[in-house]
C-alpha positions as a Markdown table, in Angstrom:
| # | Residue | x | y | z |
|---|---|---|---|---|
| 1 | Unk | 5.2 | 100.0 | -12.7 |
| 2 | Unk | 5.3 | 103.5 | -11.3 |
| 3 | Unk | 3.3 | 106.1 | -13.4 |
| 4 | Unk | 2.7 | 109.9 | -13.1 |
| 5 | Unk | 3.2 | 111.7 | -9.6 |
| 6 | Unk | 0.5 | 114.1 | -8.6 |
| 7 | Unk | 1.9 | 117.5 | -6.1 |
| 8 | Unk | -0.8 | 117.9 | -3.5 |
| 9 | Unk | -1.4 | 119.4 | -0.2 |
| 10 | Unk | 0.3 | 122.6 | 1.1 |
| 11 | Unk | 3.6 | 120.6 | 2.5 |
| 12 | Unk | 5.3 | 118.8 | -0.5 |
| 13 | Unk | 2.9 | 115.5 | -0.6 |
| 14 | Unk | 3.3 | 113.2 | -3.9 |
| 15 | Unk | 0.9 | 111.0 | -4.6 |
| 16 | Unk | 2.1 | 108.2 | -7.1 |
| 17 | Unk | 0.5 | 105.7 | -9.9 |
| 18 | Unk | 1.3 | 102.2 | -9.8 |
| 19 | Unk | -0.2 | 99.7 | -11.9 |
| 20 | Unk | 0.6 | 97.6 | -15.0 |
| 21 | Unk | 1.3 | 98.7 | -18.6 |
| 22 | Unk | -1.8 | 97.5 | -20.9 |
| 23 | Unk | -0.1 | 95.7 | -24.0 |
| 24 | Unk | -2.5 | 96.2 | -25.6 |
| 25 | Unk | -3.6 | 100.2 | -25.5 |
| 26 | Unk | 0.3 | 100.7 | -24.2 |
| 27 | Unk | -1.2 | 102.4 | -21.3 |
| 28 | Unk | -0.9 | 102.7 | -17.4 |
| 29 | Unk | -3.5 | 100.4 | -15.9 |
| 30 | Unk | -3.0 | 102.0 | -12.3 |
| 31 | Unk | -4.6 | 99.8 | -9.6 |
| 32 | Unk | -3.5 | 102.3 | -6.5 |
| 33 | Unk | -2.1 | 105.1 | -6.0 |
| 34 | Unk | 1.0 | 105.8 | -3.6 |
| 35 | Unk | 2.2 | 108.0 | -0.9 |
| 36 | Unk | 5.4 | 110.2 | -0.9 |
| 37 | Unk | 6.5 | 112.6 | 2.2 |
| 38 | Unk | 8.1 | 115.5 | 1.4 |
| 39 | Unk | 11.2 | 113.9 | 1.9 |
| 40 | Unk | 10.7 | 110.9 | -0.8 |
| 41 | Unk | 9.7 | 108.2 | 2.1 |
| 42 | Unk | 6.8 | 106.1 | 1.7 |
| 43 | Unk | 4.2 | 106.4 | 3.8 |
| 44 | Unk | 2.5 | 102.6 | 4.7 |
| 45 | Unk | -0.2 | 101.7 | 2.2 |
| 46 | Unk | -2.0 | 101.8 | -1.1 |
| 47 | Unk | -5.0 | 104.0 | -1.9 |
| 48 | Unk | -7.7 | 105.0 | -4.5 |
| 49 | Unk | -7.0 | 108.3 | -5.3 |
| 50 | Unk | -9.7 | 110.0 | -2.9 |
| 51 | Unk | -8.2 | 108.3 | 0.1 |
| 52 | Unk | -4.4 | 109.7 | -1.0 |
| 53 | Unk | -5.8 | 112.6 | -1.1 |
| 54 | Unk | -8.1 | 112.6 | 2.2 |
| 55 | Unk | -4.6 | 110.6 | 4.2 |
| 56 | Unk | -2.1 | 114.0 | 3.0 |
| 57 | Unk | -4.7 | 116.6 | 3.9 |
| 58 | Unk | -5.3 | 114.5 | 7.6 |
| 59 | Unk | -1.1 | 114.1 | 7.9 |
| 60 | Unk | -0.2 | 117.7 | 7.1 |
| 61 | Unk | -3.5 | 119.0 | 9.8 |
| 62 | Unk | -1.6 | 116.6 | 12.5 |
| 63 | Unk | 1.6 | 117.8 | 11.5 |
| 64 | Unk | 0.2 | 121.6 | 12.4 |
């Protein structure tokens, strides 16, 4: 299941929950975290949230 989406970076990066709803607590149990270009394509992977945030801020420095 696909949570909240977090802006980041300068460019338009997304960074995306995913993880399972608890039953229990009815909340987002999110087990990685996504990538989103600018453009809504993926980019390969799954992260923590500290290596979403590290792969965006390497991508836009390449893209520069």
């Amino acid at each position: 299941m696909i949570g909240n989406a977090i802006s980041w970076g300068q460019s338009g990066y997304s960074i995306i929950e995913e993880g399972e709803l608890n039953r229990q607590t009815w909340a987002l149990d999110v087990h990685h975290y996504l990538i989103a270009k600018p453009s809504g394509q993926p980019v390969p992977g799954r992260f923590t949230l500290e290596q979403a945030k590290a792969k965006i801020e390497a991508l836009e420095s390449e893209e520069s």
